[in-house]
Phi, psi and omega in degrees: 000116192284109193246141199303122182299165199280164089039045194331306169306334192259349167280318162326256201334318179251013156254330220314294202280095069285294184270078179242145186076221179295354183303317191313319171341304211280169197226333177299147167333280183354279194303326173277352176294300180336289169307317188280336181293347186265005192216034174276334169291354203269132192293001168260007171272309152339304189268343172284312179321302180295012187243313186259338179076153190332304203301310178302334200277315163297329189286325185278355181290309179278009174283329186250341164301280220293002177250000181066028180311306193297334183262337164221115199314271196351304163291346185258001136289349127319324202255316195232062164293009162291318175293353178234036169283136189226113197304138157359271180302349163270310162322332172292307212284319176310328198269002170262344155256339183299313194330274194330313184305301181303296181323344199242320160260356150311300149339288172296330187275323172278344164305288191306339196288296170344291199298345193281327240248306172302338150290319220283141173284330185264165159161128202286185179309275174344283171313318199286003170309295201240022176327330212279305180308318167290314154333313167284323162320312199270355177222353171250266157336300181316328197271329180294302180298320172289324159291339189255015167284320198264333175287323190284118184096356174265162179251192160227109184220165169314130172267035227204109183246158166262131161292122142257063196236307210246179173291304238303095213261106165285119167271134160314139160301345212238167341256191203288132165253175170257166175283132202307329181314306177297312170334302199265355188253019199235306207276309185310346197254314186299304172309321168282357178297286183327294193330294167331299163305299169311258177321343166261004134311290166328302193286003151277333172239316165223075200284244224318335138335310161303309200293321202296316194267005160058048166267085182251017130234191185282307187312327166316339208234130154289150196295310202300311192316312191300329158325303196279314190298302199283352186286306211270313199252014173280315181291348185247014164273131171323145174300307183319338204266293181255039162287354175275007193250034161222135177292170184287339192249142199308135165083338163241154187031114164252197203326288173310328165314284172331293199307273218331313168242023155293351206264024174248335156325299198282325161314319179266308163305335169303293219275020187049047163317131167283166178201158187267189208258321182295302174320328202237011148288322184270333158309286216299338175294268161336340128279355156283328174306337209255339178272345206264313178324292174336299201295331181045186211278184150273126200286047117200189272237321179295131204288128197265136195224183198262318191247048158227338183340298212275294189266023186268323172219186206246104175290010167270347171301129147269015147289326182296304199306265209325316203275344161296354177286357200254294226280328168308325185289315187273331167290301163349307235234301147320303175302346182274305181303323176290303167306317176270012151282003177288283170285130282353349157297285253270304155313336196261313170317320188258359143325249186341313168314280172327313185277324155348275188326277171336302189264015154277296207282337182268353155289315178308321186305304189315356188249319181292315171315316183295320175296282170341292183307295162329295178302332142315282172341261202319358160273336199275316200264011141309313188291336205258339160294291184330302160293000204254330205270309164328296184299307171288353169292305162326321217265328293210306211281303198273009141298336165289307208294313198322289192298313127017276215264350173279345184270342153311314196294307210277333161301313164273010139316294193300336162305297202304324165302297179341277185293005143272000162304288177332310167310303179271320154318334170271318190292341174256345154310269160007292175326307215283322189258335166283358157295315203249001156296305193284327166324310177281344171282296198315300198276326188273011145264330172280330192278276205338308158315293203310321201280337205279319147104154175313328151337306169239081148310330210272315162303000204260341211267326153338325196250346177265319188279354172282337196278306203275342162308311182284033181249003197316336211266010192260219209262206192290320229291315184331300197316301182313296220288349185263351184238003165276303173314301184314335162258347132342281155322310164260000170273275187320327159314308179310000000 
């Protein structure tokens, strides 16, 4: 039976973590099969198979490798953009953890930035001026711009949300971090880049600063230093020399600014900060702004490229030297910002997948829990209709007996009259005729006595027990009343 291929979203959902890394690559049949059999027990893998059988399920796996589903969340938010739709309320929450995150690492960094600003041992005539201001720059200014990077449309609310669909008390995914081993070798690369940039800008434009502060490479200078240097000698430079060191648009950065906040790049790499991936996306924004700045025109007419570099000037200039030294920093320092803002879309993409995922499966738990939940009830008032059934069934039966037993009591009521009618009917018959025995025995023993003269009483009395023998046969009560009269009877003669 030829059965309809799967469901291109719901086969995504169940390899993405099979074809991941060099896995994404692959195109051979062989090898995806190969692969997908090693991974046939896992149950939503499991279940495509039995429902499509092998064969479909490798051909859309491999439809969607030759489409680059795989290799990129971007692309598989192209394709199946519904897994990365991201709700009202998850976007509130994210921005309620990115806040709580900035403010927090926004703190520590103006601590340290502080506590650095009190060791530091140098600072020229200039700074000793305007001390109160570079402080304030530096806890202040710095903290506006970095707040007002990180901040900006948040709320403060718990970054931790309890759903209130579910039991389930869910933690935000947000916000992103990188792993700090990456964190820190990314910010330490920004920094000797900046450095870099920085110093060769000097030794191009105020190369005797250097020989005086004895900085005869970029690692002699920490990234912090360079502020009180570029505030003070940016002012005695030819206009011509920094109109390229400002931007076009009102209000934004120039250099010292910029430094003032690359100098939290150095801070958060010394003291081993975490910082979240929108902060070190926004070092990394603010340090390419400071490099592109550095770089300025090309010290000559020629249009300057990347793949012209070499034959465009002359490497024995040392103005052609400092500014490819500028310019490797800005390309470097673009291509860094462009990858990880790259690698953090992608991470945020699988976020977002991943919360996808979750609130499809805890709506399902919420509909089997909701069923659960029915079904309970319908046992308890099955149990509790049932017993009602019992119970009028019970009251039904022993309403029977009830009656039952009053119409027996009324038959035998009705018997037992019968036979005590029947009873006293005989028995006063029975009177009656032992009544009207002993009268007649009674009186013809009277007459006899009488005739007999007292003399023979004895025989007379002889002739009443023959009278009352022969009654023998009628009941006691006869006997007595014949043998009460009788004596009666001969009590009284006497």
């Amino acid at each position: 039976m030829v059965k309809n291929p799967p469901d291109e979203r719901v086969v995504y959902i169940a390899f993405k973590n099979v074809f991941k890394g060099q896995d994404a690559f692959l195109r051979q049949s062989k090898r995806i099969s190969k692969l997908i059999s090693l991974h046939q027990n896992d149950p939503s893998v499991k279940g495509l198979i039995k429902e499509h059988n092998i064969d479909n399920v490798s051909n859309t796996v491999k439809e969607l490798l030759k489409e680059k589903v795989f290799e990129s969340t971007l692309e598989a938010k192209l394709r199946f953009p519904e897994l990365f739709d991201v709700s009202p309320a998850q976007s509130a929450e994210r921005a309620v953890s990115e806040a709580e995150a900035a403010k927090h690492e926004a703190d520590v960094i103006k601590d340290v930035a502080e506590g650095y600003q009190e060791e530091s041992p140098e600072t020229n005539e200039d700074d000793q001026d305007t001390n109160a201001d570079t402080i304030k720059g530096r806890t202040g200014t710095t903290e506006e711009m970095l707040q007002q990077h990180t901040l900006q449309g948040t709320a403060t609310e718990p970054a931790k949300k309890l759903s209130t669909s579910f039991l389930t008390s869910v933690p935000s995914l947000y916000p992103v971090y990188l792993p700090f081993l990456t964190q820190h070798k990314i910010l330490v690369s920004v920094q000797d880049l900046l450095e870099k940039a920085c110093f060769a800008y000097a030794s191009e434009h105020f190369p005797t600063v250097l020989t005086s502060k004895g900085w005869d490479c970029a690692e002699a200078v920490e990234l912090t230093q360079w502020k009180p240097v570029f505030r003070t000698q940016l002012r005695q430079l030819p206009s011509s020399t920094t109109s390229s060191l400002s931007l076009p648009s009102v209000g934004s950065p120039s250099i010292p600014d910029l430094l003032d906040s690359v100098a939290q790049i150095r801070h958060t790499a010394v003291h081993r900060l975490r910082v979240s991936a929108k902060r070190l996306q926004h070092f990394l924004a603010n340090a390419e702004t400071l490099t592109k700045l550095l770089l300025g025109f090309p010290p000559s007419t020629t249009v300057f490229s990347s793949s012209s570099a070499s034959s465009s000037f002359n490497d024995d200039s040392t103005t052609h030297h400092y500014y490819y030294q500028r310019h490797d920093a800005a390309v470097a320092m673009s291509r860094l910002r462009r990858e990880i803002e790259a690698a953090v879309d992608e991470f945020q993409r699988n976020k977002d997948l991943l919360e996808g995922r979750l609130d499809e499966s805890l709506q399902n738990i919420a509909a089997r829990r909701a069923e659960l939940d029915r079904q309970e009830q319908q046992a308890v008032d099955d149990m509790l209709r049932e017993d009602g059934e019992y119970q009028r069934i019970a009251g039904r039966k022993l309403e029977e007996v009830i009656v039952e037993l009053a119409t027996e009591k009324g038959e035998e009521d009705q018997q037992k009259g019968k036979r005590t009618g029947k009873w006293k009917g005989k028995e006063k018959a029975e009177e009656e005729v032992a009544e009207g025995a002993a009268e007649g025995a009674a009186e013809g023993a009277a007459e006899g006595a009488a005739e007999m003269g007292d003399d023979d009483e004895d025989e007379e009395r002889e002739a009443v027990v023959e009278v009352v023998e022969e009654t023998s046969s009628g009941t006691e009560t006869e006997k007595n009343v014949v043998e009460k009269e009788g004596k009666t009877r001969l009590d009284g003669k006497a």
